[in-house]
C-alpha positions as CSV (number, residue, x, y, z in Angstrom):
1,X,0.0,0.0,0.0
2,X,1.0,3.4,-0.3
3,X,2.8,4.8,2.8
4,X,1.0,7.6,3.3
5,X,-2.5,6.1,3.7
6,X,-1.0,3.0,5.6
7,X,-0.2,5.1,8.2
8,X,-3.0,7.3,9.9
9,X,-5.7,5.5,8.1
10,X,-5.1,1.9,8.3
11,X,-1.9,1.0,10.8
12,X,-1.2,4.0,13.0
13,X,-5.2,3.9,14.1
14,X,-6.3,0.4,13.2
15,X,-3.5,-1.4,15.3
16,X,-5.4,0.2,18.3
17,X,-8.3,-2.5,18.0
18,X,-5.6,-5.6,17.6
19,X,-7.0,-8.7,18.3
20,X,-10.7,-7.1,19.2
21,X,-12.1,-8.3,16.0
22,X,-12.1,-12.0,17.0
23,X,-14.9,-11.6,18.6
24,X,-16.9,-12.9,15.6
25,X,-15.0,-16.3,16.2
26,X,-17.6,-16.4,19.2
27,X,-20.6,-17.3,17.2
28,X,-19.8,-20.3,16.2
29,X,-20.3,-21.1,19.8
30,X,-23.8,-19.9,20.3
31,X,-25.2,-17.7,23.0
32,X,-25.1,-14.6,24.2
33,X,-23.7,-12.4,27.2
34,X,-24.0,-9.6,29.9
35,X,-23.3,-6.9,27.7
36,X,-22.2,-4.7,30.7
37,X,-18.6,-4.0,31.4
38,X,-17.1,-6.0,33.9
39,X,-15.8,-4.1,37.1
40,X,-12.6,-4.5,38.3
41,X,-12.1,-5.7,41.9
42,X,-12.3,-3.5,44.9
43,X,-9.1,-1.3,44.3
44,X,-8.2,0.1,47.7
45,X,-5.1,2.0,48.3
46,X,-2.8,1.8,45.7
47,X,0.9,0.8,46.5
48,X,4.1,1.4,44.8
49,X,6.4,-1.3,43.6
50,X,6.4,-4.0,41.3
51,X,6.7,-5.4,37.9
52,X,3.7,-5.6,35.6
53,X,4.2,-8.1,32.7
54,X,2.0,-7.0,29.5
55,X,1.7,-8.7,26.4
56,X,1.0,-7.1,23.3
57,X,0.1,-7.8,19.6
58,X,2.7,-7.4,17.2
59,X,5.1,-9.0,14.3
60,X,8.6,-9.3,14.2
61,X,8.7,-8.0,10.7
62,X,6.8,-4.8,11.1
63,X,9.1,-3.6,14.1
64,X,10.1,-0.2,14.7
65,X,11.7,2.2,17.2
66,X,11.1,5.5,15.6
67,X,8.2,7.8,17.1
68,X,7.1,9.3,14.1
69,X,7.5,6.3,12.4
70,X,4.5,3.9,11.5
71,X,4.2,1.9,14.2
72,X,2.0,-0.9,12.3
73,X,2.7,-3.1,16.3
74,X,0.6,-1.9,18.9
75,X,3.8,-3.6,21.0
76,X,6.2,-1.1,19.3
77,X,3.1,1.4,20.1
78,X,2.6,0.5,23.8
79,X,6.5,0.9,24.5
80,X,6.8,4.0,22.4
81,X,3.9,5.7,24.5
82,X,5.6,5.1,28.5
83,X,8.8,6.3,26.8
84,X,7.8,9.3,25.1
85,X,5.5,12.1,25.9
86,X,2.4,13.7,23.2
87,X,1.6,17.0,23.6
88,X,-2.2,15.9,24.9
89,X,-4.1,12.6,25.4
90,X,-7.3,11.2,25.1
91,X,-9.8,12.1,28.1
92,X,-12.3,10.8,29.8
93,X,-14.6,13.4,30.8
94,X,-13.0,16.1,27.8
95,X,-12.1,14.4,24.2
96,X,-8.3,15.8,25.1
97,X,-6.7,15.9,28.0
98,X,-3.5,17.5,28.9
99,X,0.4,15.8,28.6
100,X,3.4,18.1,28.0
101,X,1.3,20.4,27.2
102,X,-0.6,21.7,30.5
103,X,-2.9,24.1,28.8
104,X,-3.5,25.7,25.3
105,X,-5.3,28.9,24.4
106,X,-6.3,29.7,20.6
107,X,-6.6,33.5,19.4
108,X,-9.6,35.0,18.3
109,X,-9.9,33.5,15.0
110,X,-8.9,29.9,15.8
111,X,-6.2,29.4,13.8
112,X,-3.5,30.1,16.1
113,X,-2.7,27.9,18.9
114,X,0.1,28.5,22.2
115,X,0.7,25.3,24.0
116,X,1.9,25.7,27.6
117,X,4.7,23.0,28.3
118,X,4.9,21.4,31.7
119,X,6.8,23.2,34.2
120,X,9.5,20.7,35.3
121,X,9.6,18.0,32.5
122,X,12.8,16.5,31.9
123,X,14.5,14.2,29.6
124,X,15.4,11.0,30.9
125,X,19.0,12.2,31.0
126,X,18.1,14.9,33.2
127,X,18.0,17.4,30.8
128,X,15.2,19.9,30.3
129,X,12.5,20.1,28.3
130,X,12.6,23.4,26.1
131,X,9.9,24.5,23.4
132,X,12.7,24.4,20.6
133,X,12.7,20.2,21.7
134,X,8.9,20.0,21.1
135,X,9.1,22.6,17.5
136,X,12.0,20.2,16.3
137,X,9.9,17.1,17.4
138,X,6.8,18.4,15.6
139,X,9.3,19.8,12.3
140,X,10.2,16.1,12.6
141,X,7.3,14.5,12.4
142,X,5.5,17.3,9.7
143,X,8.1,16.2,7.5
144,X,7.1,12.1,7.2
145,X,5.1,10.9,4.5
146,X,2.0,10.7,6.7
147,X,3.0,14.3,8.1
148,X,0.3,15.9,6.6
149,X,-2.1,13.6,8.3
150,X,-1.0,13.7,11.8
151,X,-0.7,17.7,11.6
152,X,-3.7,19.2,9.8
153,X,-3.4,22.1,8.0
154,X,0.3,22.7,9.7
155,X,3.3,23.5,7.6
156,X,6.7,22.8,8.7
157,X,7.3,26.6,8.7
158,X,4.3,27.4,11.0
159,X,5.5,25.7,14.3
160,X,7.2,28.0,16.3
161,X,8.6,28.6,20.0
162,X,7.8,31.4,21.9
163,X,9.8,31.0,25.4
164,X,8.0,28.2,27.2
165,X,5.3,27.4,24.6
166,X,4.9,26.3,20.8
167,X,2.8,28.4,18.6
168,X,1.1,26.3,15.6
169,X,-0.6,28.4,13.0
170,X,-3.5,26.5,11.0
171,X,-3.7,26.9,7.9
172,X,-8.1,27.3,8.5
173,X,-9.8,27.8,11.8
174,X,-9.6,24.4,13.7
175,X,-10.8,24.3,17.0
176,X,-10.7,20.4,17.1
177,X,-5.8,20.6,16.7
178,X,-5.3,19.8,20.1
179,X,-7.1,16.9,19.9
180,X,-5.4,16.2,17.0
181,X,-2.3,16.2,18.6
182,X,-3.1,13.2,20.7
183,X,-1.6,10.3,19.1
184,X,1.9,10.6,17.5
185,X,3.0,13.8,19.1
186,X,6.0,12.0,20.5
187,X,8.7,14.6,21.5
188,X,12.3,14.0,20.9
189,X,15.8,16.0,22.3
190,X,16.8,18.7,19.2
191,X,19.3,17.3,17.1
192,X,18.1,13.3,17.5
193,X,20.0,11.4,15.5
194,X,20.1,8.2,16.6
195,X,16.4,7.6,17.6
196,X,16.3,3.7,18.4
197,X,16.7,4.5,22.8
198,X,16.8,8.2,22.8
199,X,15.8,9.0,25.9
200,X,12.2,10.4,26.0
201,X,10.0,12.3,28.4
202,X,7.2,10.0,29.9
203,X,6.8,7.8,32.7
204,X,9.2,5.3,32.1
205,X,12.8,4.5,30.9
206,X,14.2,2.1,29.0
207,X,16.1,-0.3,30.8
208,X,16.4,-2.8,27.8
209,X,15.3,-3.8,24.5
210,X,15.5,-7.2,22.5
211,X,13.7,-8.3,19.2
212,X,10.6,-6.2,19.8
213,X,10.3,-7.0,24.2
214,X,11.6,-4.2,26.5
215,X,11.8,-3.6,30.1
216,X,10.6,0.0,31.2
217,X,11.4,1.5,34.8
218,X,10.0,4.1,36.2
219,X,10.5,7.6,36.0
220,X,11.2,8.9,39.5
221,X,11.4,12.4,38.1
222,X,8.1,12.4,35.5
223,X,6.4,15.8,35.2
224,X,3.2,13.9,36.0
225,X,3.4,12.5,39.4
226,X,5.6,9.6,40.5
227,X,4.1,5.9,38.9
228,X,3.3,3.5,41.1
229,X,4.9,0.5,39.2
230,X,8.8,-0.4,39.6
231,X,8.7,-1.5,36.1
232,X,6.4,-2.8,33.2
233,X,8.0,-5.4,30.8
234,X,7.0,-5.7,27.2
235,X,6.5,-8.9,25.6
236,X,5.5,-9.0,21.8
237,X,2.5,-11.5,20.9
238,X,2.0,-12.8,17.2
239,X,-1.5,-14.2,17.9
240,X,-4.1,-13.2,20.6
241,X,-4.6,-16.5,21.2
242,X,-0.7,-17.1,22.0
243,X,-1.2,-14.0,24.3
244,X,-4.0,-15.4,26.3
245,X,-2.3,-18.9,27.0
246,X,0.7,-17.0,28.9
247,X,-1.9,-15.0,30.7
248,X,-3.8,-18.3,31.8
249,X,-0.4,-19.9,32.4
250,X,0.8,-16.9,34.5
251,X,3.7,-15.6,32.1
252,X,2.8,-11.9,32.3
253,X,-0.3,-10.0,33.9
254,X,-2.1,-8.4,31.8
255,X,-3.0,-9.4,27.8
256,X,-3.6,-6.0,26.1
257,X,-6.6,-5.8,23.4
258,X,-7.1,-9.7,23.4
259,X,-10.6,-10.5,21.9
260,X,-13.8,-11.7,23.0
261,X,-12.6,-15.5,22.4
262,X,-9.9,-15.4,25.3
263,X,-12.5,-13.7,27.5
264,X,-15.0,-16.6,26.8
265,X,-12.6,-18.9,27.9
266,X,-11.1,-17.1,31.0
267,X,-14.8,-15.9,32.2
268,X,-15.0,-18.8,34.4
269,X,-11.6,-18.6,35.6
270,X,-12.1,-16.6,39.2
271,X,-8.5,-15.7,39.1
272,X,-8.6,-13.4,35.5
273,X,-10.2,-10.3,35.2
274,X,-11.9,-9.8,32.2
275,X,-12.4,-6.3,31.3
276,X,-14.2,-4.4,28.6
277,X,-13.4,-1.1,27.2
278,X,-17.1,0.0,25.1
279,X,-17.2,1.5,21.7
280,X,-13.9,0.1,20.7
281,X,-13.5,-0.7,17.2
282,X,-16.3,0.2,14.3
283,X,-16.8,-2.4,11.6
284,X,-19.0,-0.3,8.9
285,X,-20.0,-1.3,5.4
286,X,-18.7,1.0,2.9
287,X,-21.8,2.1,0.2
288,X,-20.0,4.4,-2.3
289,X,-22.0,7.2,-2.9
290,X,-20.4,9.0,-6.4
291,X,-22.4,8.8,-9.6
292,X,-22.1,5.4,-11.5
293,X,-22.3,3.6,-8.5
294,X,-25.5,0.7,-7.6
295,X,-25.6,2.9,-4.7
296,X,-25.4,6.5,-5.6
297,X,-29.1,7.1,-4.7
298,X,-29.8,8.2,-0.9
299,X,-33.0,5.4,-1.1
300,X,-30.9,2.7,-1.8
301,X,-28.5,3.3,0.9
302,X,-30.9,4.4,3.4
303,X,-33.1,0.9,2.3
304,X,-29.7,-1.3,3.2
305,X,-29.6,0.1,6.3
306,X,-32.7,-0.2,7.3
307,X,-32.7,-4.3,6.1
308,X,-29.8,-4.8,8.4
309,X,-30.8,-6.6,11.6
310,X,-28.2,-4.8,14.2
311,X,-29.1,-6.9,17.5
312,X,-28.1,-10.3,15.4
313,X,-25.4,-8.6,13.9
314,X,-24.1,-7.5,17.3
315,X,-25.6,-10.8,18.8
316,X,-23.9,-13.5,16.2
317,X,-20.5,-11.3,14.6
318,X,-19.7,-10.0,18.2
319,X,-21.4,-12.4,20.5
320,X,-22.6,-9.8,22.3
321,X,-19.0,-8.2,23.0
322,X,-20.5,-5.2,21.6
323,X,-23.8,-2.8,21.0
324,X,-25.7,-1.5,18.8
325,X,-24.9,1.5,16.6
326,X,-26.5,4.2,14.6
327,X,-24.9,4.8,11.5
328,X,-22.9,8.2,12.8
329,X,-19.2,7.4,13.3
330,X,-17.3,8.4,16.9
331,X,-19.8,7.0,18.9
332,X,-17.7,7.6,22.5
333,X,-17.6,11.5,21.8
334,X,-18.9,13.1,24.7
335,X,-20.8,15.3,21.8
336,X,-22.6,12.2,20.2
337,X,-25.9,12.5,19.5
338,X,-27.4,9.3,21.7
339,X,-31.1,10.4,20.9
340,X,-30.9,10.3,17.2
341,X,-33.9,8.0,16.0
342,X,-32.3,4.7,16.3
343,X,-32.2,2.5,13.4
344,X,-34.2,-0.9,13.2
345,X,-35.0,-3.4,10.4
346,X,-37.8,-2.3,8.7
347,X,-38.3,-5.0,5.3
348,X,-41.3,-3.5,4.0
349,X,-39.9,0.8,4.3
350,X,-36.7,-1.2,2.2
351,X,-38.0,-3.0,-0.3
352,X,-40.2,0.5,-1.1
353,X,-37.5,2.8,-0.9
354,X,-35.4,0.2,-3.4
355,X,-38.9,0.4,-5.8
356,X,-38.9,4.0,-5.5
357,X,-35.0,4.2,-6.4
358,X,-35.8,1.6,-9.3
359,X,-32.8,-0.6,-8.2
360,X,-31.8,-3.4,-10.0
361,X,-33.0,-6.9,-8.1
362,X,-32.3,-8.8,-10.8
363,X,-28.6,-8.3,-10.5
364,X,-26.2,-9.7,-8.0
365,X,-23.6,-7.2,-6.4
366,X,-20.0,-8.0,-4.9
367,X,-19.4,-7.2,-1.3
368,X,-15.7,-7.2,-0.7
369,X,-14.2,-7.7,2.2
370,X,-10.8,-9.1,4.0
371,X,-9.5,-11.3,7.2
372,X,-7.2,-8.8,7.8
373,X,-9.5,-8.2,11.4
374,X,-11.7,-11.5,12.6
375,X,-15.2,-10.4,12.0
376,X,-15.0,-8.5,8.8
377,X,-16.1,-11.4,6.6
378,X,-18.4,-12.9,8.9
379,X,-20.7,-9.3,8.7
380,X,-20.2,-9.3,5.4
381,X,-21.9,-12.8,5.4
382,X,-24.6,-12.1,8.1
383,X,-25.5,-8.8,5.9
384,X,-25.7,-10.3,2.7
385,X,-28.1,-13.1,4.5
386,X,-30.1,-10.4,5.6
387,X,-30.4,-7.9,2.9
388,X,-31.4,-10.8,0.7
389,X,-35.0,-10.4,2.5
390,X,-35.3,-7.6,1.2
391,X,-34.8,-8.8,-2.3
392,X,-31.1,-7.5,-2.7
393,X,-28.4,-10.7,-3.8
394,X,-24.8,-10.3,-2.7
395,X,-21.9,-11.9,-3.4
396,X,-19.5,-11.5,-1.0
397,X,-16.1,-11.4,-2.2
398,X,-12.9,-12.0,0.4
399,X,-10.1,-10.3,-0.9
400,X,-6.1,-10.8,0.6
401,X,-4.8,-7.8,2.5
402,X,-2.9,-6.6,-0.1
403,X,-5.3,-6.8,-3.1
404,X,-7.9,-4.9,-0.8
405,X,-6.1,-2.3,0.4
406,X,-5.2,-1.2,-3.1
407,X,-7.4,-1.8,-5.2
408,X,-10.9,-1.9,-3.3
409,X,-10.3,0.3,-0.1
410,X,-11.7,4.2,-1.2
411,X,-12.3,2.8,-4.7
412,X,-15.0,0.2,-4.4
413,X,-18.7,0.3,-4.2
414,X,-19.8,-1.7,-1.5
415,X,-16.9,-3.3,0.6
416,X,-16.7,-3.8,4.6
417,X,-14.0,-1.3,7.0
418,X,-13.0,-1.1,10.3
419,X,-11.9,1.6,12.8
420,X,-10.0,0.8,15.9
421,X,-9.4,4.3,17.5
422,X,-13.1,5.5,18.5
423,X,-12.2,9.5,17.9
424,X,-14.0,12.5,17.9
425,X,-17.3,12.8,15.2
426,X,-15.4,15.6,14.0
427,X,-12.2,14.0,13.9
428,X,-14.5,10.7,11.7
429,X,-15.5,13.7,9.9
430,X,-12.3,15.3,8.4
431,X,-10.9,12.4,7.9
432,X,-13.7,10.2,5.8
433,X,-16.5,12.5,5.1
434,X,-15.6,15.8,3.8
435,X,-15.4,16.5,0.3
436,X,-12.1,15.7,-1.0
437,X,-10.7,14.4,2.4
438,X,-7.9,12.1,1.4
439,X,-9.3,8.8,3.0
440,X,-13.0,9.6,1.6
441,X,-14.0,5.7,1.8
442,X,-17.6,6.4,-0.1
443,X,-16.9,9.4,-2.2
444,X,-19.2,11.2,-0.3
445,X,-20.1,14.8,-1.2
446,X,-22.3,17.4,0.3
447,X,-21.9,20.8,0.2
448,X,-24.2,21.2,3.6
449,X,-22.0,18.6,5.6
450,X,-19.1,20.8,4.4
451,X,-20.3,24.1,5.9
452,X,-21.7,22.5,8.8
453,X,-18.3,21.0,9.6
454,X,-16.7,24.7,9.2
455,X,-19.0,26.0,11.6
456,X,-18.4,23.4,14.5
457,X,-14.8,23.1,13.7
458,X,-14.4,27.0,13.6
459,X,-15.0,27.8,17.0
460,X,-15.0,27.4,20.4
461,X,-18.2,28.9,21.8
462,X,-19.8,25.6,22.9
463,X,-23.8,26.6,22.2
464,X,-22.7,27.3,18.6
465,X,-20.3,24.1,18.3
466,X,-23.1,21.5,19.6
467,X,-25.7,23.1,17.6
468,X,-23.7,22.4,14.8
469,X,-21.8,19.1,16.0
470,X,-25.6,17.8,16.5
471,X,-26.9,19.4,12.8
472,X,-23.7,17.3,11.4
473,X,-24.7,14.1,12.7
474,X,-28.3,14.5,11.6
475,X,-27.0,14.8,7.9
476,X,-24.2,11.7,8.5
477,X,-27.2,9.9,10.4
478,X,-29.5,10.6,7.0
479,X,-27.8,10.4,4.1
480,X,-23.8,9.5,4.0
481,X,-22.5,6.3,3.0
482,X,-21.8,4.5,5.7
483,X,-24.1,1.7,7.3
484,X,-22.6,1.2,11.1
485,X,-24.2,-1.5,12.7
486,X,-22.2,-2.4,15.7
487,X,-19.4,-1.4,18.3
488,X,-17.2,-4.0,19.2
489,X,-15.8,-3.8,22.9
490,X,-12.2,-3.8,23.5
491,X,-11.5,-6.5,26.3
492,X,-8.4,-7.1,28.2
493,X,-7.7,-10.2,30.4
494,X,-5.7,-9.5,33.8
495,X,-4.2,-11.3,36.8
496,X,-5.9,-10.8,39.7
497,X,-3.7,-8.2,41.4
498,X,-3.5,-5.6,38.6
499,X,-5.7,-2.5,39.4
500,X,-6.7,0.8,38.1
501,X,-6.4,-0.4,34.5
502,X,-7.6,2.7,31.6
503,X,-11.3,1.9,30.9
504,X,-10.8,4.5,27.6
505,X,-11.2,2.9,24.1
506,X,-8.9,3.1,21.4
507,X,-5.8,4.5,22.5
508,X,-6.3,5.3,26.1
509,X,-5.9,1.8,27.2
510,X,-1.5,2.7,26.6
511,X,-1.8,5.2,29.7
512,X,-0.2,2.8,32.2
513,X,0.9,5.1,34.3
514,X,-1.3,4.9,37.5
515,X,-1.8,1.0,37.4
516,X,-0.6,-0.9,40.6
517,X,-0.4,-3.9,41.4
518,X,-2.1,-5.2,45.2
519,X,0.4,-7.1,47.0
């Protein structure tokens, strides 16, 4: 694939949901679930000390050390984020919360942006942290082939220091770029040369690496607050499956992102925590919406989604690891609209929508789809089973990695996708919906979803941005080309002394910093 959509679109982001997508190996076995995240145990008082032994999903051949490098391993990920600092991170409460950055102030048009570093932080070697570290860091990073992506509407020459802060100019208004610095931000010592063990700014330092596994130890002097843990050791996993065993077997403590099949297994097990992150990874179908397509017309689309049956899909693909969704994408933004008219199968308002559109139902169509995440082709087979109630024949089509990724992903007409970082709906929406957006998966165009978009993403008065956040999700919710059915969970299995684990989807789950271990 070409480098610069592997990253942000497909490895960077997708890696997040790892192994969460065999949860559709679960209906094979039948039955269903408590849908309800399980609690962790009574955490007490935390206590310092200790080592806590994660696995992590990864492949030898897709290592790398590098920051602003793809890191295609959530491994290589996981390690990457205790060693090195972004500017913000994901919140609960607030999309963004802050990092090295304390606090940020835009001016009055929204374009400008001062980030306040941390008072304090150091480099692992003791030295300081200065604002001409972060601008290099952030030069460094512009300047990859995804660079564009990760920055928005940055150039190289518009990230500046101004004593203890960085100044980043926008090339629009963008009241949405520090959340967009949350995920690869990773700041580097001026000058890095050698960046395989430079030292970094987080939590914890490296005290080894071999073949992918590392052993981090804590940062006495991090600008954060003291971790509790002595260390946290690394060890790469190939398979989830591989992962859970040495969990069961007590080889390390905690399996990161390991599926729905390991939980089934350990969920009788009193000694294994099994815990669930909601809204984790999105598994859409893609209907391309551009002229020429089967599914150009608005009816069409609108009939698919309403022949889908969502509680089997959720019930048999994610055995009830999962929920129900509602066709709008970035469904754990504080801002999502949870009383949009939810979606339910409705046969006979299809098949008259698909008369009305005067669709084809003598023709079969192709729904491709890949392995590359367990699940995928299994809801591509559950939805052609139940569209063809409605009169619609698919075929559904399994393409290799490769072959999909180039030639069907943003260029086919009806093909499954999956997100593994559950962002922002504004972030969904600069990324996949706009016109013209570079990882546009159904060619959608409207020229209201556009100016709606400007309006929430142009300021910062909150009764103007959730009037408009809420308008955009009405016109994604009526007529774009995506047909979301289901959130997966993330789940992650854990000894029985490991506490105060993130509960955050996507990403948030790598901010180790205040787990302890009860001794």
């Amino acid at each position: 694939m070409d480098g610069d959509k592997v990253d942000l679109s497909r490895r960077q982001l997708l890696m997040a949901a790892g192994g969460a997508g065999l949860v559709a190996l679960l209906a094979a076995c039948g039955g269903g679930n408590d849908t309800k995240p399980a609690a962790q145990p009574a955490q007490g008082k935390p206590a310092s000390g200790g080592t806590l032994r994660i696995g992590a999903l990864g492949r030898a051949n897709a290592i790398t050390r590098d920051p602003h490098g793809t890191q295609a391993n959530e491994s290589d990920y996981l390690i990457i984020s205790l060693l090195y600092d972004t500017l913000t991170v994901p919140g609960a409460t607030e999309n963004t919360a802050p990092r090295l950055a304390t606090s940020w102030k835009a001016d009055a048009d929204v374009t400008t942006w001062r980030f306040t570093l941390a008072q304090g932080a150091r480099f692992h070697d003791g030295t300081p942290v200065t604002a001409e570290d972060v601008v290099w860091s952030l030069r460094r990073l512009r300047e990859t082939p995804a660079g564009a992506a990760r920055l928005p509407g940055i150039k190289v020459d518009n990230i500046k220091a101004d004593g203890d802060a960085v100044v980043l100019t926008s090339d629009y208004p963008n009241a949405d770029l520090p959340l967009m610095l949350r995920l690869t931000t990773f700041v580097l010592k001026k000058g890095t040369t050698e960046v395989a063990g430079a030292p970094g700014t987080g939590p914890f330092k490296l005290d080894w690496y071999r073949d992918g596994n590392a052993r981090l130890v804590r940062n006495d002097t991090w600008h954060g607050g003291k971790p509790y843990l002595d260390a946290i050791e690394v060890k790469i996993f190939e398979s989830p499956q591989a992962m859970a065993n040495a969990l069961l077997g007590g080889q390390i403590d905690l399996a990161s992102n390991v599926g729905a099949v390991a939980a089934r297994v350990a969920a009788s097990r009193p000694d294994v925590q099994v815990l669930r992150r909601p809204d984790d990874m999105a598994m859409p179908i893609v209907m391309r919406t551009a002229e020429g397509s089967p599914f150009a017309d608005p009816k069409v689309r609108e009939a698919l989604r309403l022949a889908v049956d969502r509680e089997a899909m959720v019930k048999q693909v994610l055995s009830g690891y999962g929920k129900v969704a509602n066709d709008v994408l970035g469904t754990g933004d504080p801002g999502y609209a949870k009383d949009l008219p939810q979606r339910a199968r409705d046969l006979a308002k299809a098949k008259q929508l698909l008369q009305e559109a005067g669709f084809d139902l003598s023709k079969t169509y192709e729904l491709r789809t890949t392995e590359d995440i367990s699940g995928l082709a299994e809801s591509a087979a559950l939805f052609a089973t139940q569209v063809r109630e409605a009169g619609v024949q698919i075929k559904v089509v399994k393409e290799d990695s490769g072959a999909f990724w180039d030639k069907t992903w943003l260029k086919g007409d009806l093909y499954t996708t999956y997100w593994g970082t559950n962002d922002s709906v504004l972030f969904f929406a600069s990324k996949l919906l706009l016109a013209g957006a570079g990882q546009n998966e159904s060619a959608w165009s409207d020229a209201e979803f556009d100016q709606v978009y400007k309006q929430a993403v142009g300021t910062l008065d909150k009764t103007t941005r959730a009037q408009a956040l809420r308008k955009l999700q009405e016109i994604e919710h009526e007529r774009s080309g995506y047909l979301l059915w289901g959130m997966a969970d993330g789940i992650d299995l854990a000894g029985p002394t490991v506490r105060d684990l993130p509960t955050l989807p996507g990403y948030g789950r790598v901010q180790l910093e205040r787990v302890w271990l009860a001794h």
